[in-house]
N, C-alpha and C positions, 0 to 999 in steps of 0.2 A: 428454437433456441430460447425464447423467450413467452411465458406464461401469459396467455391473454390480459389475466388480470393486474401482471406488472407491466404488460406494454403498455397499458394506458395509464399507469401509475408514473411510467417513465417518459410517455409523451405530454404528459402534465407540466412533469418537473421542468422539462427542457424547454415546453412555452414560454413557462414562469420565468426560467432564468434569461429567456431571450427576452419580453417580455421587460423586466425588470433590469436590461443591459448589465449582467452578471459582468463583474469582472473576476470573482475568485480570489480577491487580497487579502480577506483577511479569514479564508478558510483555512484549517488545518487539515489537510489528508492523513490517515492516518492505514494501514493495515497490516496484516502479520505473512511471513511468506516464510516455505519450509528451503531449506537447502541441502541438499547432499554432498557426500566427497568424491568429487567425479575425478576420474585420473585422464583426462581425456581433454584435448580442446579444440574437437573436429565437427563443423559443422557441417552436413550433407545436403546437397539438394537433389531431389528426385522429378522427376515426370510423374503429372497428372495421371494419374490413375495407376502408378507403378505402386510396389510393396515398399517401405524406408527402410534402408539398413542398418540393424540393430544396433546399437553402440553399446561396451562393455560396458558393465557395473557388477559391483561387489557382490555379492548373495547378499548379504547382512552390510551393508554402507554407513559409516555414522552420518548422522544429519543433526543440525540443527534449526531450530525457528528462530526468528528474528522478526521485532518489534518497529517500525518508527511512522513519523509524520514528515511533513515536508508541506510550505508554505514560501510566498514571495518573501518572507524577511530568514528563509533560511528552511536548515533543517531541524527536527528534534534530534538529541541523543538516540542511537541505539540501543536496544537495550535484544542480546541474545540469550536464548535458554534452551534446554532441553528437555522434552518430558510431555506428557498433555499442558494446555494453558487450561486449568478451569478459571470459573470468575472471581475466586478468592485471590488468586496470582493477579489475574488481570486486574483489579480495584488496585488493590496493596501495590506493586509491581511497579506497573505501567500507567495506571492515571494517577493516582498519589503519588508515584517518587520519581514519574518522568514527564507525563504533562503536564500536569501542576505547575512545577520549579519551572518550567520551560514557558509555556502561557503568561506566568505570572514576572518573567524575564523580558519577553520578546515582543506582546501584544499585552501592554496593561491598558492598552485603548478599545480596548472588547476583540473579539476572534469568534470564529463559527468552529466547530469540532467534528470532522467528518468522520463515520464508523460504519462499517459494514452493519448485515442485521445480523451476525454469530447469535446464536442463545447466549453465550456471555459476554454479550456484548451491552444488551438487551437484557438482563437479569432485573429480579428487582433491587439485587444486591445493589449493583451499578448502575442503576437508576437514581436511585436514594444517593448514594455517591456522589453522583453527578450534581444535581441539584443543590444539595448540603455545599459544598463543592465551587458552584456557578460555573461550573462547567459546560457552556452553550453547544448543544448538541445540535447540529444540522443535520435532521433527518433525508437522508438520500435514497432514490430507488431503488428495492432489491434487481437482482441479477443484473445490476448496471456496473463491472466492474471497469469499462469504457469511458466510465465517467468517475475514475479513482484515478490521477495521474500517477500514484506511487508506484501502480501495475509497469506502467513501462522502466520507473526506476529498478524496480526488480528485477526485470530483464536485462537489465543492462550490466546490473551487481553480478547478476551467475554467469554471464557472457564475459564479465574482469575476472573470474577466478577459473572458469576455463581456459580462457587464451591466456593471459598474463601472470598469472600465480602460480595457476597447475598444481592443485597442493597434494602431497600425500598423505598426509597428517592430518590428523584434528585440530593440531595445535596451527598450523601452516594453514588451514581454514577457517579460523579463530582471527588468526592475525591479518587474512587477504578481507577479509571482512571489513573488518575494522578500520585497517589502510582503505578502501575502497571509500568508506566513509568519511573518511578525516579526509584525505586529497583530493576527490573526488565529489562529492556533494557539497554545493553553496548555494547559495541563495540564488544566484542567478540562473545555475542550471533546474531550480527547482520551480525556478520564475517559467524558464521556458516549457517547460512540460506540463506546468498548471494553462498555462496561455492555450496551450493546444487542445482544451476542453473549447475554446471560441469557436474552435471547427468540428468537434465533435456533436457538441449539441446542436446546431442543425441540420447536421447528417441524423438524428437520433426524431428531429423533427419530420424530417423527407421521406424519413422510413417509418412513420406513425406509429415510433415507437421501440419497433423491431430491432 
């Protein structure tokens, strides 16, 4: 599951932060997750080793992507699009017009800036940005998405608009989004899924890495 050469990039990291009694306050998680329009809000469970059964979806499904971070003093804004994200979008877009205002609101006592390692994420474009910027980028382990709490927020966002919204629309998937965000994400639930990195990384330690 994981490449030799990140599991010990990843059993590093997690010494360090044990190490260094991480708490994660004043990092910013940030990552992008795809959503579709599922008309559906049935979850299945199967026996080991059985086949799962298939759940309907569209031929051609609208989907959209969606932007944010989440940190102990809250959430960022959302920010949804459609389309490829190349790095021109992501500079302009997302770190000038939503982490920026949001950093510069939230954490004017300094903040860590968590980011996958996407090629545009990692551009030189978005480098230079960064910097110019003072953008504190806390570089994190590739294939460590275990150690991104936003991952379980996402799960939770498509689990709200399966059971609870059911949209059939675009526009009813727009707005379950959004609602999901606004009533749904605060700082304290964003507190407690960051906290839950405390027992991942020494699981991340116990498994050298793995």
């Amino acid at each position: 599951m994981v490449r030799e050469t990140n599991r010990i990039t990843r059993l590093a990291f997690a010494e360090e932060c044990l190490e260094n009694r991480e708490d994660f306050a004043n990092v910013i998680f940030t990552d992008e997750s795809t959503i579709w329009l599922e008309k559906h809000g049935k979850i299945c469970f199967r026996k080991e080793g059985t086949v799962g059964k298939p759940k309907p979806r569209s031929k051609h499904p609208f989907k959209v992507n969606v932007w944010a971070g989440i940190s102990t003093r809250g959430p960022t804004p959302i920010l949804i699009f459609t389309g490829i994200m190349k790095k021109e979008f992501y500079v302009e877009e997302i770190l000038q017009n939503v982490l920026v205002p949001y950093t510069e609101a939230a954490f004017s006592d300094g903040y860590r800036f968590q980011q996958d390692n996407d090629p545009k994420h990692t551009s030189r474009l978005a480098k230079e940005f960064m910097e110019s910027s003072g953008i504190h980028w806390w570089k994190t382990s590739p294939e460590s998405p275990e150690l991104n709490p936003i991952e379980m927020l996402w799960h939770e966002l498509k689990h709200f608009l399966r059971t609870t919204v059911k949209p059939t629309t675009k526009e009813q998937l727009l707005e379950g989004i959004t609602r999901f965000w606004r009533e749904r994400v605060a700082a304290e639930k964003c507190t407690t899924y960051i906290n839950h990195l405390k027992k991942v990384v020494p699981m991340v330690i116990q498994r050298e890495g793995r």
